[in-house]
DRENDO-1510 file (C-alpha; in Angstrom, 1 decimal, always signed):
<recs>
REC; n; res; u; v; w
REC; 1; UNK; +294.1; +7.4; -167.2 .
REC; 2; UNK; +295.1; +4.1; -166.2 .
REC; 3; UNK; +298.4; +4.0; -168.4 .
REC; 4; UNK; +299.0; +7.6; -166.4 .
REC; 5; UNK; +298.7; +6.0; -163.4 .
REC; 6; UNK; +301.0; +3.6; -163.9 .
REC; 7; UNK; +303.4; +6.1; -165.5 .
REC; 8; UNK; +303.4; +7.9; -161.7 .
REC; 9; UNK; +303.3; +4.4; -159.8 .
REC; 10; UNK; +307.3; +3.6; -161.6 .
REC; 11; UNK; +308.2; +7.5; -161.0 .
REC; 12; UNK; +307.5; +7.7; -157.3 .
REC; 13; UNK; +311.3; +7.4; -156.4 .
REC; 14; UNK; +311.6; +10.5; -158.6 .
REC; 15; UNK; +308.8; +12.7; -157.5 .
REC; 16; UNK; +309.9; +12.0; -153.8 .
REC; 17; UNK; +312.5; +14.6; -155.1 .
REC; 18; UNK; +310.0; +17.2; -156.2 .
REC; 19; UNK; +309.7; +20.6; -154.5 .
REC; 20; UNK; +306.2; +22.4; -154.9 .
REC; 21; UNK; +308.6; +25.9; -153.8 .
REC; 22; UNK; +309.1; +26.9; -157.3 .
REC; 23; UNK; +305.4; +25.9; -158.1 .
REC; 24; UNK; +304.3; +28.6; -155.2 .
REC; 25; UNK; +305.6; +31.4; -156.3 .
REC; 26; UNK; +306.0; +31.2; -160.0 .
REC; 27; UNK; +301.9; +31.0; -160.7 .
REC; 28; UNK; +302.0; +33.3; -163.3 .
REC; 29; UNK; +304.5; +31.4; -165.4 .
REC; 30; UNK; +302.6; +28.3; -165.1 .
REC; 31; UNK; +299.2; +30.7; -166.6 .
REC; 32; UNK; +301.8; +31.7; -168.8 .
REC; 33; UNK; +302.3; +28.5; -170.1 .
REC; 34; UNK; +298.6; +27.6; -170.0 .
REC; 35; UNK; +297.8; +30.7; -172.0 .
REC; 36; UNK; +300.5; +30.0; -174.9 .
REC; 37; UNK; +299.0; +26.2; -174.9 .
REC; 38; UNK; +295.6; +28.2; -175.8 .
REC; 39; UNK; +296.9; +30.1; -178.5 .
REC; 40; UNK; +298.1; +27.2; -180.1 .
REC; 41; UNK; +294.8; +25.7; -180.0 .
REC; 42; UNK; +293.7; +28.8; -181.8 .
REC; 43; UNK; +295.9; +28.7; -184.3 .
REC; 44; UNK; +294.8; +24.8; -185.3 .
REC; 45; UNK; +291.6; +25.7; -185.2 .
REC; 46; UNK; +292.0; +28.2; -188.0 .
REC; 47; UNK; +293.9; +26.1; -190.0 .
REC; 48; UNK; +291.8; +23.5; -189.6 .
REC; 49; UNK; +289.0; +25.4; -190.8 .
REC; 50; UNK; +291.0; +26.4; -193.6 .
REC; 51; UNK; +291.1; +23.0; -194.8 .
REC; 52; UNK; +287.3; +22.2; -194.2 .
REC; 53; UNK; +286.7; +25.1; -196.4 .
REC; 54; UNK; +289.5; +24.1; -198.9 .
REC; 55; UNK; +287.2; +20.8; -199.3 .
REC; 56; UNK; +284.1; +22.5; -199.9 .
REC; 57; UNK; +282.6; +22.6; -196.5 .
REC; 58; UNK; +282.0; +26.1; -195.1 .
REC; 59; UNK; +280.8; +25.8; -191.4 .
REC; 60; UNK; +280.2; +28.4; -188.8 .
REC; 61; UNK; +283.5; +28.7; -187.0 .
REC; 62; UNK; +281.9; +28.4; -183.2 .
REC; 63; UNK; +281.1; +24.8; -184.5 .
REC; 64; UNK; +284.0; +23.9; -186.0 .
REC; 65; UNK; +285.8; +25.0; -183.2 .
REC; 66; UNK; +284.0; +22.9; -180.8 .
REC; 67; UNK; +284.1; +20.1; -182.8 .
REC; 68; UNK; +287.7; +20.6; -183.4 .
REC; 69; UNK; +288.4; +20.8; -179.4 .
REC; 70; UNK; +286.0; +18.1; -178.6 .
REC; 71; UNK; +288.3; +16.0; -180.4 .
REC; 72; UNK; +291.1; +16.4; -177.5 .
REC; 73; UNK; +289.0; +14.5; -175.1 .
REC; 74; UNK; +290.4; +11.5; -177.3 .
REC; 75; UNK; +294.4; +13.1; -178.3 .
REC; 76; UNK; +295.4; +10.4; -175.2 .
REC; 77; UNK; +295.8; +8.3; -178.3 .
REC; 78; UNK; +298.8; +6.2; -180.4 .
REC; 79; UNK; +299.2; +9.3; -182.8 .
REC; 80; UNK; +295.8; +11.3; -181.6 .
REC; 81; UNK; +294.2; +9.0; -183.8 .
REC; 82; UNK; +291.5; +9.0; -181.2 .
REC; 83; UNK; +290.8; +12.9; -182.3 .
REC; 84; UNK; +289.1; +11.4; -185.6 .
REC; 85; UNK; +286.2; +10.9; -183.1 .
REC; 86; UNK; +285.1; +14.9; -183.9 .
REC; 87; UNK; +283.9; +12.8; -187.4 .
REC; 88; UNK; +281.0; +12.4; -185.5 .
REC; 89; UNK; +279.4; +15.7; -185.4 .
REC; 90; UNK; +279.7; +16.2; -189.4 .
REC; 91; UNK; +278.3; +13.2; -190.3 .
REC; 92; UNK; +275.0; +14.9; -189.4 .
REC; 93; UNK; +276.1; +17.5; -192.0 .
REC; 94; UNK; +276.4; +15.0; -194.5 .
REC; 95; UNK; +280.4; +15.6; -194.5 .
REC; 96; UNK; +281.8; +11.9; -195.6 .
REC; 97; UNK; +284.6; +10.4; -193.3 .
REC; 98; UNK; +287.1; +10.6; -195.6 .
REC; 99; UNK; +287.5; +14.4; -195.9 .
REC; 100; UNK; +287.4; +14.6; -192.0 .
REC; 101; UNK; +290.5; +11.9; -192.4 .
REC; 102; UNK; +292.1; +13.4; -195.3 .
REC; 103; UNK; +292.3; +16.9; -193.2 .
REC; 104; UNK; +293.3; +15.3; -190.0 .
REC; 105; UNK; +296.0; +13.5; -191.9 .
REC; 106; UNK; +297.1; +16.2; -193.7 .
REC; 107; UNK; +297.0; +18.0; -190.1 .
REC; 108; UNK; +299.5; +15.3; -188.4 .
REC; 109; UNK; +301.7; +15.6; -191.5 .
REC; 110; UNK; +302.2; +19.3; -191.4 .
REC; 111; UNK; +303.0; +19.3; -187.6 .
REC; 112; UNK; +305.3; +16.6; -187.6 .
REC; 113; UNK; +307.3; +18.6; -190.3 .
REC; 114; UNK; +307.1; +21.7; -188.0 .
REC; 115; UNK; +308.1; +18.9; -185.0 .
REC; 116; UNK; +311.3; +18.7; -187.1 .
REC; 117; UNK; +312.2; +21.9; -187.9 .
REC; 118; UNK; +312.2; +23.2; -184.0 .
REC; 119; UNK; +314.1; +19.9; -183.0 .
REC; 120; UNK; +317.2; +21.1; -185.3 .
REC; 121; UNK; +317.3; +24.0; -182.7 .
REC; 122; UNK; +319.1; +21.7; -180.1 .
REC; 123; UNK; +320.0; +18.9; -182.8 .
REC; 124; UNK; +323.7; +19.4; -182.4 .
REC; 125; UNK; +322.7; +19.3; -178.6 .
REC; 126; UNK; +321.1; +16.1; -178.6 .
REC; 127; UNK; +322.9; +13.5; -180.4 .
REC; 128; UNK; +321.3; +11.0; -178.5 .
REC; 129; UNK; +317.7; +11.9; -179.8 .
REC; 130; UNK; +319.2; +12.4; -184.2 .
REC; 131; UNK; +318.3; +8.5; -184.9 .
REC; 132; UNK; +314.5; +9.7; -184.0 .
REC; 133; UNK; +314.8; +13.1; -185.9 .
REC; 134; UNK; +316.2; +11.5; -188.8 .
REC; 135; UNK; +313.9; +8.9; -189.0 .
REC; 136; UNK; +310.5; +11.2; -188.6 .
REC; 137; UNK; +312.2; +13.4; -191.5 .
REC; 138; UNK; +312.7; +9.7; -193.9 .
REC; 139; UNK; +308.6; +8.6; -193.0 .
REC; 140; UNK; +307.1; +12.4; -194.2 .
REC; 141; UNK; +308.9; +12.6; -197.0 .
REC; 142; UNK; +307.9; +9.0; -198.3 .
REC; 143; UNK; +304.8; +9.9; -197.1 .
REC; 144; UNK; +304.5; +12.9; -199.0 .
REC; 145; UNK; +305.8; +11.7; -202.1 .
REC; 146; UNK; +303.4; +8.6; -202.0 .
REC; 147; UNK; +300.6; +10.6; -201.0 .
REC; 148; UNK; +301.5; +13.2; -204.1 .
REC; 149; UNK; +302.1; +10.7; -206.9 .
REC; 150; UNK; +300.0; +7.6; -206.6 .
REC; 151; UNK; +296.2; +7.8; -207.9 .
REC; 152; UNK; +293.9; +7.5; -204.8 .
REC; 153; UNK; +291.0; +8.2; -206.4 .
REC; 154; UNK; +291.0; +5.2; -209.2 .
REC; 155; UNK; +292.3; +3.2; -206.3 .
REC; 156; UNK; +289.9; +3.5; -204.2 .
REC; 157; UNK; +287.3; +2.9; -207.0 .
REC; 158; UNK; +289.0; -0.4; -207.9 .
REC; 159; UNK; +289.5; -1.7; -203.7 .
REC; 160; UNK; +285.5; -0.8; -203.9 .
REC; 161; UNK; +284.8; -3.2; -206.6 .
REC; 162; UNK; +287.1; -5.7; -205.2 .
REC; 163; UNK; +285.5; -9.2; -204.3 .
REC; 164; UNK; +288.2; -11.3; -203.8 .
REC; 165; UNK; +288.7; -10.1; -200.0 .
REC; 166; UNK; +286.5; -9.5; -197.4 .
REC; 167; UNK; +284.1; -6.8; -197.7 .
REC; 168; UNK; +284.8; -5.7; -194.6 .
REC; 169; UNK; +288.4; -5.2; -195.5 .
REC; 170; UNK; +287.9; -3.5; -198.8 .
REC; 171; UNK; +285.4; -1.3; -197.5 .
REC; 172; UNK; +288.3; -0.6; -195.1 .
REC; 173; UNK; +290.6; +0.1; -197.3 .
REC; 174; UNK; +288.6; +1.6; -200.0 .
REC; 175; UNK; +288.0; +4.1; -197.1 .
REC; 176; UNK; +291.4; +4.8; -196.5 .
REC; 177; UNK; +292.6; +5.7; -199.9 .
REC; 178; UNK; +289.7; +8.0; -200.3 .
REC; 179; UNK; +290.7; +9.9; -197.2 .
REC; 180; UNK; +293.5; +10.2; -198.8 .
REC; 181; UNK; +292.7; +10.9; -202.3 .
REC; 182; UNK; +291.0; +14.1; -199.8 .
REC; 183; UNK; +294.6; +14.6; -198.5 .
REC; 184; UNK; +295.7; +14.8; -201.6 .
REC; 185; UNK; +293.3; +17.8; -202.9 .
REC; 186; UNK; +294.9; +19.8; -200.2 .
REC; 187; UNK; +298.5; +19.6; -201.3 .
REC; 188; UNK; +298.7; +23.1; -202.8 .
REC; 189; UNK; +301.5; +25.2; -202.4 .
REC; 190; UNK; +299.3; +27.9; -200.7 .
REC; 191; UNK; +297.6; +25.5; -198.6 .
REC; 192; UNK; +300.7; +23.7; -197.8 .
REC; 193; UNK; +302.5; +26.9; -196.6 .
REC; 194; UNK; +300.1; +28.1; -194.4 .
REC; 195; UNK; +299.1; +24.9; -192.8 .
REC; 196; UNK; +302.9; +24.6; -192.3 .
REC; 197; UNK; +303.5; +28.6; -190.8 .
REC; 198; UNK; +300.5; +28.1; -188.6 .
REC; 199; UNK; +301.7; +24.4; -187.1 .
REC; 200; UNK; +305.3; +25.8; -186.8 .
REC; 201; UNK; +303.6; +28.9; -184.9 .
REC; 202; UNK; +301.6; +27.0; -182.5 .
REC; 203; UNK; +304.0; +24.2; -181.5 .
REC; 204; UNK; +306.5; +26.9; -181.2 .
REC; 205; UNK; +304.4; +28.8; -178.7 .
REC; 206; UNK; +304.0; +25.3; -176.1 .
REC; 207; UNK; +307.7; +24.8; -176.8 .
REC; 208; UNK; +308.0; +28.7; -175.7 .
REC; 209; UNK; +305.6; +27.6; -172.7 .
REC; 210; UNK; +308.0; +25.2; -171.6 .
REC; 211; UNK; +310.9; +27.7; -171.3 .
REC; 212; UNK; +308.0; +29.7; -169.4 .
REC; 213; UNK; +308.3; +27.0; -166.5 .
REC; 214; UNK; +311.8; +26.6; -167.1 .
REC; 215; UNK; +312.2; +30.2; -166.0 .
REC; 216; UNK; +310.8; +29.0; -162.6 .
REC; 217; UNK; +314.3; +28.4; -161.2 .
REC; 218; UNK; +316.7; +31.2; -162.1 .
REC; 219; UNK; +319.7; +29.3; -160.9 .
REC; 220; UNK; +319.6; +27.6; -164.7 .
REC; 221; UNK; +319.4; +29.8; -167.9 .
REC; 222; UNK; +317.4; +27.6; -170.7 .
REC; 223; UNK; +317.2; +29.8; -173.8 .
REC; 224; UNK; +313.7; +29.8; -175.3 .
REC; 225; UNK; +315.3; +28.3; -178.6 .
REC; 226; UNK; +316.9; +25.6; -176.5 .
REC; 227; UNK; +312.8; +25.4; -174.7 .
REC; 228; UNK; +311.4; +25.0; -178.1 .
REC; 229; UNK; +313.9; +22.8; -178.9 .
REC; 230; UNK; +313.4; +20.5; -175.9 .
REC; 231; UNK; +309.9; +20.1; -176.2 .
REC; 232; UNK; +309.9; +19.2; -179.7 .
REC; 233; UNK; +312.4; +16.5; -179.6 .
REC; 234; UNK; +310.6; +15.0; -176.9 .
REC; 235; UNK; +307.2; +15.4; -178.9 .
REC; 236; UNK; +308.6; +13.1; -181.7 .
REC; 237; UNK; +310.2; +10.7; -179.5 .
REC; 238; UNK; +306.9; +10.4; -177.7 .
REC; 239; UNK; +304.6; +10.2; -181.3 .
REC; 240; UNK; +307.4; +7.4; -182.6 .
REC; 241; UNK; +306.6; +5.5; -179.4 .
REC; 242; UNK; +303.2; +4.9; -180.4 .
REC; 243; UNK; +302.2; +5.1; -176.3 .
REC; 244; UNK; +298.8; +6.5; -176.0 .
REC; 245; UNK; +299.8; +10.2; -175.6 .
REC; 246; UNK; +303.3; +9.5; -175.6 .
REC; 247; UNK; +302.9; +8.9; -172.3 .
REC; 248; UNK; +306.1; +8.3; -170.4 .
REC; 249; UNK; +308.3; +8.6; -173.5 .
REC; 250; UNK; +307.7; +11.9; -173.8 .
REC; 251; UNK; +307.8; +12.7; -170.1 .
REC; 252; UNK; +311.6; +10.4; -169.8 .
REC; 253; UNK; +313.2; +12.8; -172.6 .
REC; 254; UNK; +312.2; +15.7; -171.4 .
REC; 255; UNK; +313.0; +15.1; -168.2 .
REC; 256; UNK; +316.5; +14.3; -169.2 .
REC; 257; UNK; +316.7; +17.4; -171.7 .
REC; 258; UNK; +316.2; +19.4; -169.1 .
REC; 259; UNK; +318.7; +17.8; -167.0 .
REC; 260; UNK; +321.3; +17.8; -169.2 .
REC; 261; UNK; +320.5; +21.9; -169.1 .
REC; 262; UNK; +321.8; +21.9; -165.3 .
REC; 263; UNK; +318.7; +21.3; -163.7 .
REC; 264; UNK; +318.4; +18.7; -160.6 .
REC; 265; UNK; +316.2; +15.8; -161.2 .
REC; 266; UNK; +313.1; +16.6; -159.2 .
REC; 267; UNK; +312.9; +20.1; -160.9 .
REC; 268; UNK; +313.3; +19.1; -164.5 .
REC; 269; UNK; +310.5; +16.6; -163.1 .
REC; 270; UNK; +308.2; +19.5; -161.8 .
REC; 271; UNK; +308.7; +21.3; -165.4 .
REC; 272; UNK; +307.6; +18.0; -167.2 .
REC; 273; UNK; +304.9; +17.3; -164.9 .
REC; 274; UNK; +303.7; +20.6; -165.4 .
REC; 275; UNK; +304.5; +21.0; -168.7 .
REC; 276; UNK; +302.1; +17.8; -169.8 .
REC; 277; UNK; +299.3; +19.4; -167.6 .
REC; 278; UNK; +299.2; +22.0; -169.2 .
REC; 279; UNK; +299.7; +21.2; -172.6 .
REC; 280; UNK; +298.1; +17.6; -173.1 .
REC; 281; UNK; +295.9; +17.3; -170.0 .
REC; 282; UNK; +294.6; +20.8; -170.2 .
REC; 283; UNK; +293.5; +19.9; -174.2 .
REC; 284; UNK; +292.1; +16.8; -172.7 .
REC; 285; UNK; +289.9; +18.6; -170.0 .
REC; 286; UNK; +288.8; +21.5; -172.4 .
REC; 287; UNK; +288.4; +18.4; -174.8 .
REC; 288; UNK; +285.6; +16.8; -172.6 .
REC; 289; UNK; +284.0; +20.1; -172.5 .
REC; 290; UNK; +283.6; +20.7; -175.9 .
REC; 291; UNK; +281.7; +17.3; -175.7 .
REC; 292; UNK; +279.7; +18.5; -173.1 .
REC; 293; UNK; +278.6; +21.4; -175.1 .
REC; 294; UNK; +278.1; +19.4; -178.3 .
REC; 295; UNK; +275.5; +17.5; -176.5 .
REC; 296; UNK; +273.9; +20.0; -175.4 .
REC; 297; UNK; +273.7; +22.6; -177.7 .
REC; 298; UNK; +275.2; +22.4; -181.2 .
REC; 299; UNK; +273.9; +18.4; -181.9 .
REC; 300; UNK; +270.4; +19.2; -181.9 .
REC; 301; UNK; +270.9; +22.7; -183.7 .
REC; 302; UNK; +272.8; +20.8; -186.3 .
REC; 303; UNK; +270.3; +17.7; -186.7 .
REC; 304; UNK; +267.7; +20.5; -187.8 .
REC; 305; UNK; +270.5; +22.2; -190.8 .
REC; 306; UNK; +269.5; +21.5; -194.0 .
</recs>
């Protein structure tokens, strides 16, 4: 919240410039957008319980979707790392840590590919942004050919018996490679391809959510592959940043995607603004909900599973 803050504080020059005219009587776009933000929170939630139950753990889906959502409250994160946090509620369940990792990582894999694949709708638009494209594309694949080839499992047997480092470190590491080891289990062609359809889906529908608002000022056409596009690229720029969120990287190139589209500064600023409310703030606020009713509810039902 803080970091947000500051983000605003260093735009205020900028937002002097925005008009809340569209914002009045365009309401319905902006529910629009809000509503295509919550089908692609649908569609994660399915996949992710695809994978739970690829690794052996068939949960009701109310809880794993709360669980899943809870984990927002924390996606203000370098790489939503802080969504791991929704480890928590299986551990009651008896669900190790590293097969809650191994499907999260798996998770951020697959939508970073499908991140890629609706940049290249605008790549020949955006020269500018190919270096970052480019780069995201070189990481997956060594990822995925690492993660596909090397033997995780006997690796993290041997970093367990290790006792030339630190406990504390091997543990740490040990952990690691049995997450993914987990990751690993899930790299079926099946599994693979749907994870892949149902990212590509959802992130499509946010990017479509964006050329929602965009459709606020009819003065400038933005094709909805040019939308999708848009919000992608700034996506990736804003997960190679590392800033919590992608906060104010994410925000700068979309601004100046937009821009470059013909719209003025203060209303490709009003799109973003609106755009990250109700894409990452809204996960965030639904996110602390989820908690809400995890504490409530569902943690005390699932103390007394066997």
């Amino acid at each position: 919240m803080a970091f947000a803050v500051v983000c605003l504080y260093g735009l205020r020059n900028d937002i002097a410039l925005v008009s809340l005219a569209p914002l009045a009587r365009s309401w319905d776009l902006v529910a629009l957008a809000a509503l295509c933000s919550l089908l692609n929170y649908a569609l994660r939630i399915a996949r992710w319980h695809r994978y739970l139950l690829r690794l052996g753990h068939d949960l009701p889906l109310g809880f794993t979707s709360l669980t899943y959502i809870a984990g927002f409250a924390f996606t203000v994160s370098p790489g939503k790392v802080g969504e791991m946090a929704r480890a928590r509620y299986y551990s009651h369940l008896g669900i190790s840590l590293s097969d809650v990792a191994g499907a999260f990582f798996l998770e951020r894999l697959m939508d970073v590919i499908a991140m890629i694949v609706l940049a290249s709708l605008i790549v020949t638009a955006t020269p500018r942004y190919e270096f970052a494209m480019w780069s995201a594309g070189g990481i997956t694949i060594v990822v995925l050919a690492c993660l596909a080839l090397l033997p995780w499992t006997s690796l993290s047997r041997k970093l367990a018996a290790e006792t030339r480092l630190p406990r504390p470190l091997t543990r740490f590491i040990a952990g690691a490679a049995k997450a993914l080891a987990a990751a690993r289990s899930l790299l079926t062609p099946g599994v693979l391809l749907i994870g892949f359809a149902l990212g590509l889906v959802a992130w499509g529908l946010e990017g479509l959510g964006l050329y929602a608002l965009g459709s606020m000022l009819p003065a400038v056409h933005l094709a909805p592959a040019t939308g999708v596009g848009i919000y992608a690229v700034a996506v990736l720029v804003g997960a190679l940043s590392l800033l919590p969120g992608g906060l104010g990287s994410t925000e700068t190139v979309m601004t100046a995607l937009l821009a470059t589209q013909g719209y003025a500064l203060g209303d490709a600023l009003l799109i973003t603004i609106l755009c990250r409310i109700v894409t990452l703030w809204l996960a965030v606020c639904i996110g602390w909900l989820a908690v809400f009713v995890l504490r409530q509810k569902w943690v005390p039902m699932v103390s007394s599973w066997p």
